[in-house]
DRENDO-1510 file (C-alpha; in Angstrom, 1 decimal, always signed):
<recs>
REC; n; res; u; v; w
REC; 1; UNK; +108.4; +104.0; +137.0 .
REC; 2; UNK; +108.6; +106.7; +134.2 .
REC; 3; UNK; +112.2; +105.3; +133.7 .
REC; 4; UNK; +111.2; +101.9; +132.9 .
REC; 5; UNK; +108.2; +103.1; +130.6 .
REC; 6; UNK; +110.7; +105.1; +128.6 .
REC; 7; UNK; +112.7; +102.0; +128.0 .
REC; 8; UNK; +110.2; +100.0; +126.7 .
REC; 9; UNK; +109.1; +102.4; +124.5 .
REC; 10; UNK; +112.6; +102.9; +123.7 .
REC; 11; UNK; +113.0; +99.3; +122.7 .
REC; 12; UNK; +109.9; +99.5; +120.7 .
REC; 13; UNK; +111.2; +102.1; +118.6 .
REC; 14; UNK; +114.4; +100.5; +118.1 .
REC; 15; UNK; +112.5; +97.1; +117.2 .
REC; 16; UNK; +110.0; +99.1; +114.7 .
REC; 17; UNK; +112.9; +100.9; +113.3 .
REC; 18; UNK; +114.5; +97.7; +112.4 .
REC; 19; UNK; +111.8; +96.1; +110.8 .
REC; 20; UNK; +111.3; +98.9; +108.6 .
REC; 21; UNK; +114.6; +98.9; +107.7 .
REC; 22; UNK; +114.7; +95.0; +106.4 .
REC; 23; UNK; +116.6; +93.9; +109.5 .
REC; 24; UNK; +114.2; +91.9; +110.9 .
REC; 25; UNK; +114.4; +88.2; +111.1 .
REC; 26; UNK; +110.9; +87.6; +108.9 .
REC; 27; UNK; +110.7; +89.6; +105.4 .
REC; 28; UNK; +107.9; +89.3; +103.0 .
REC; 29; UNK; +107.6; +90.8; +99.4 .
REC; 30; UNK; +104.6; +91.0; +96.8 .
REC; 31; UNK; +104.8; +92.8; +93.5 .
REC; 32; UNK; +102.0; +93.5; +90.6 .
REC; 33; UNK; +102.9; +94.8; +87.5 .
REC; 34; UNK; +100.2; +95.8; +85.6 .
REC; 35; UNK; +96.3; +96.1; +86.2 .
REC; 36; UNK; +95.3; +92.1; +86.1 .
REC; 37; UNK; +92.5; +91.6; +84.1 .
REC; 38; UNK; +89.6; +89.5; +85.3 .
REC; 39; UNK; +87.1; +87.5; +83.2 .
REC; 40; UNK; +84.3; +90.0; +84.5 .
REC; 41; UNK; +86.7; +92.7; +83.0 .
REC; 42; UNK; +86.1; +91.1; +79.4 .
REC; 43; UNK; +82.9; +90.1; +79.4 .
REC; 44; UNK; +81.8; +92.3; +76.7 .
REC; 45; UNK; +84.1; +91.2; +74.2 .
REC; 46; UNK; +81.7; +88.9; +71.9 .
REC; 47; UNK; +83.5; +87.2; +69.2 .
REC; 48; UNK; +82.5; +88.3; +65.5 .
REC; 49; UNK; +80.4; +91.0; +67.2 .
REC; 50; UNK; +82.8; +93.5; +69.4 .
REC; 51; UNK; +85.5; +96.3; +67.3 .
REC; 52; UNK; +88.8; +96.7; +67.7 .
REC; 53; UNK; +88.1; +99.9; +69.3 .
REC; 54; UNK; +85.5; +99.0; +71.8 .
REC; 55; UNK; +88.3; +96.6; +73.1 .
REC; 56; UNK; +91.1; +99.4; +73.4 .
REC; 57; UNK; +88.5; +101.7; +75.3 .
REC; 58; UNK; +88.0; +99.2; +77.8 .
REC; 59; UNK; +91.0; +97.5; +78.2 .
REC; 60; UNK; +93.5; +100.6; +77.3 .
REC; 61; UNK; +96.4; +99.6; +74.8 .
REC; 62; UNK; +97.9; +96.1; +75.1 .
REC; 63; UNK; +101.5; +95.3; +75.8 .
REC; 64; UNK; +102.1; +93.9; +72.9 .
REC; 65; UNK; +100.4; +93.5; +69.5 .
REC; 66; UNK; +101.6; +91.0; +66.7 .
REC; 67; UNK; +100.3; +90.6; +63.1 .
REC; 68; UNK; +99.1; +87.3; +61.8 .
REC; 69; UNK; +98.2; +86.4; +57.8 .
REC; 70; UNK; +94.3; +87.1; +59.2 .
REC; 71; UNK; +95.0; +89.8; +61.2 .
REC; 72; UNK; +96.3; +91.5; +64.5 .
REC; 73; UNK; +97.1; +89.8; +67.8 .
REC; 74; UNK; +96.6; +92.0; +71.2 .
REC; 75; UNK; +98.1; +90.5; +74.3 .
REC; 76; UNK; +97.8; +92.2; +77.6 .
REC; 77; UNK; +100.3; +91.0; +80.4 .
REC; 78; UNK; +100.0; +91.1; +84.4 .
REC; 79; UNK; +103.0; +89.7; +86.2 .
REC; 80; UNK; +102.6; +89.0; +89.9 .
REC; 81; UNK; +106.1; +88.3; +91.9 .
REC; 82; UNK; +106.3; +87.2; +95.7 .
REC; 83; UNK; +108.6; +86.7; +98.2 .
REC; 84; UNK; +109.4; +85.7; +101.3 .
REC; 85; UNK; +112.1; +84.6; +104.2 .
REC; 86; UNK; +113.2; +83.8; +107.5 .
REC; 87; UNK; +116.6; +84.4; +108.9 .
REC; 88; UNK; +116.8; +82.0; +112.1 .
REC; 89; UNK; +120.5; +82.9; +113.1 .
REC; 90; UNK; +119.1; +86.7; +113.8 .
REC; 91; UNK; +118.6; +86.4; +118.0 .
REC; 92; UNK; +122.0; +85.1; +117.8 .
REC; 93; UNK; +122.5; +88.9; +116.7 .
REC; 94; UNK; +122.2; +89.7; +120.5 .
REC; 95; UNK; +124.9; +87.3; +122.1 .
REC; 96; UNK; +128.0; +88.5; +123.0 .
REC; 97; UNK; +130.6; +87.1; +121.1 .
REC; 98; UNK; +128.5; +85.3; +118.4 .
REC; 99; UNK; +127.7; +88.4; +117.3 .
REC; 100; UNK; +130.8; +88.5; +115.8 .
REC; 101; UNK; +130.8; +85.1; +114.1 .
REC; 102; UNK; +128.6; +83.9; +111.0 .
REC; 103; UNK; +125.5; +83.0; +112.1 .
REC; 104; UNK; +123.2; +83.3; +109.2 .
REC; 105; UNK; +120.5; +80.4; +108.7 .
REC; 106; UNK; +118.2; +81.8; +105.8 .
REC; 107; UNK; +115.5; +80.0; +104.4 .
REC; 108; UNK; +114.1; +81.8; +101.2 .
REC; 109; UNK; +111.0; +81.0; +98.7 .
REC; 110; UNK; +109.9; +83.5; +95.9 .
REC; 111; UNK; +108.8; +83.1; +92.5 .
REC; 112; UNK; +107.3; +85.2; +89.6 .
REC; 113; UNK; +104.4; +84.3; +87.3 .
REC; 114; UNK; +102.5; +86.3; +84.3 .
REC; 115; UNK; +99.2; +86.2; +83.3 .
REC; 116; UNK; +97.9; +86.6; +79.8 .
REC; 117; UNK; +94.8; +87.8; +78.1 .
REC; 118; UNK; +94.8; +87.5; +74.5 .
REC; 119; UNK; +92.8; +88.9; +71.9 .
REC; 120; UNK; +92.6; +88.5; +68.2 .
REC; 121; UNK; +91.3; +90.8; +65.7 .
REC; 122; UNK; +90.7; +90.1; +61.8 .
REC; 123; UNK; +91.6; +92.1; +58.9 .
REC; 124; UNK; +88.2; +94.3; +59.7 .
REC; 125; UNK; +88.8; +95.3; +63.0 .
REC; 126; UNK; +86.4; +92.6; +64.7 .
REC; 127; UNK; +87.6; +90.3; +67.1 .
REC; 128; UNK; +88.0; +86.3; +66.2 .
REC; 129; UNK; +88.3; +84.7; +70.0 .
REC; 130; UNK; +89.8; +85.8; +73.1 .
REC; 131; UNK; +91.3; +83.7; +76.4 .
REC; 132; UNK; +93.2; +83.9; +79.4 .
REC; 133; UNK; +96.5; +82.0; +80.1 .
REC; 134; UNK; +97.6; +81.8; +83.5 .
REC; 135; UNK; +101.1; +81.1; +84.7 .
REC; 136; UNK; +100.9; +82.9; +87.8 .
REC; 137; UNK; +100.9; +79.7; +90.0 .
REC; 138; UNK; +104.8; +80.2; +89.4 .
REC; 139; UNK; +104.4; +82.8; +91.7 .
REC; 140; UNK; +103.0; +80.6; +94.7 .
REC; 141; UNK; +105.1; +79.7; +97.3 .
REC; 142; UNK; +106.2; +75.9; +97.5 .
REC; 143; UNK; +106.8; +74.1; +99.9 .
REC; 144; UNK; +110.7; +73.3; +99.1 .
REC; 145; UNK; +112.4; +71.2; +99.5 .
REC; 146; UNK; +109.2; +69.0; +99.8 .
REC; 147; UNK; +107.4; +70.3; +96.6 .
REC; 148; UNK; +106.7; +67.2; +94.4 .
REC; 149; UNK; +109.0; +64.5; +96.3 .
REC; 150; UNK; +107.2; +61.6; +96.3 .
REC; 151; UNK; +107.4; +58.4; +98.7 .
</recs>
C-alpha cells in the first residue's frame, strides 16, 4: 500500500510541476499596469475650486502632462491586459507514437485595454473639468470567432 500512495503523490508532483511550468493544457494571464483610478478616487476634485497641487497629492504625478493655449493637461493611464488558452492536442502528449507527431490544437483569446483619467488645469493652477475614458473592454475576452456575426 505505501508503494501505491507514493505513486500518486508522485504523479501529483509531476502534474503540479508542470502546471507551474506553463505545460499544462489550460493557461490563463492577467496583467495591470498602473494603480486604476476609480471615480470614488476623484471625488474631491471640484472644478474651479480644487489646485493643481491638491490633485498631485492625491493622485501622485500623472503619466503624461500636455500644455494647451489655457493651460496644462494631466492624464493618468491604467492598462489592463488578459489572456487566455487551451491546448486540446496536450493528452495526445501521453500516446505512444503520437507523441512524436504534431498534435497541437490551440485556441487563444487575449486582448489589452487602457483606461484614462483626465484632468485639466488653467493657467492659475485650478482645475477646468476632469473625466474618465474607458477602453478597457478591449481587454474582455470575446467570444471568437462568434463575436459580432450576425444571422
Amino acid at each position: 500500500m505505501p508503494a501505491l500512495r507514493c505513486a500518486r503523490m508522485a504523479r501529483l508532483i509531476l502534474a503540479m510541476g508542470l502546471s507551474a511550468a506553463g505545460c499544462a493544457p489550460i493557461g490563463w494571464t492577467r496583467v495591470t499596469l498602473n494603480h486604476p483610478l476609480r471615480p470614488e478616487d476623484v471625488a474631491f476634485i471640484t472644478p474651479g475650486k480644487t489646485k493643481w497641487d491638491e490633485v498631485m497629492n492625491r493622485l501622485g504625478a500623472p503619466n503624461q502632462l500636455s500644455g494647451t493655449p489655457t493651460g496644462v493637461v494631466a492624464n493618468y493611464y491604467y492598462y489592463d491586459g488578459k489572456y487566455f488558452g487551451v491546448d486540446f492536442g496536450w493528452p495526445l502528449n501521453f500516446v505512444g507514437p503520437l507523441s512524436f507527431a504534431p498534435h497541437s490544437m490551440v485556441l487563444r483569446n487575449g486582448g489589452i485595454g487602457a483606461d484614462t483619467f483626465q484632468v485639466a488645469f488653467d493657467a492659475n493652477g485650478a482645475v477646468q473639468y476632469d473625466g474618465f475614458s474607458h477602453a478597457s473592454a478591449a481587454s474582455q475576452f470575446k467570444s471568437w470567432p462568434f463575436e459580432g456575426y450576425i444571422p
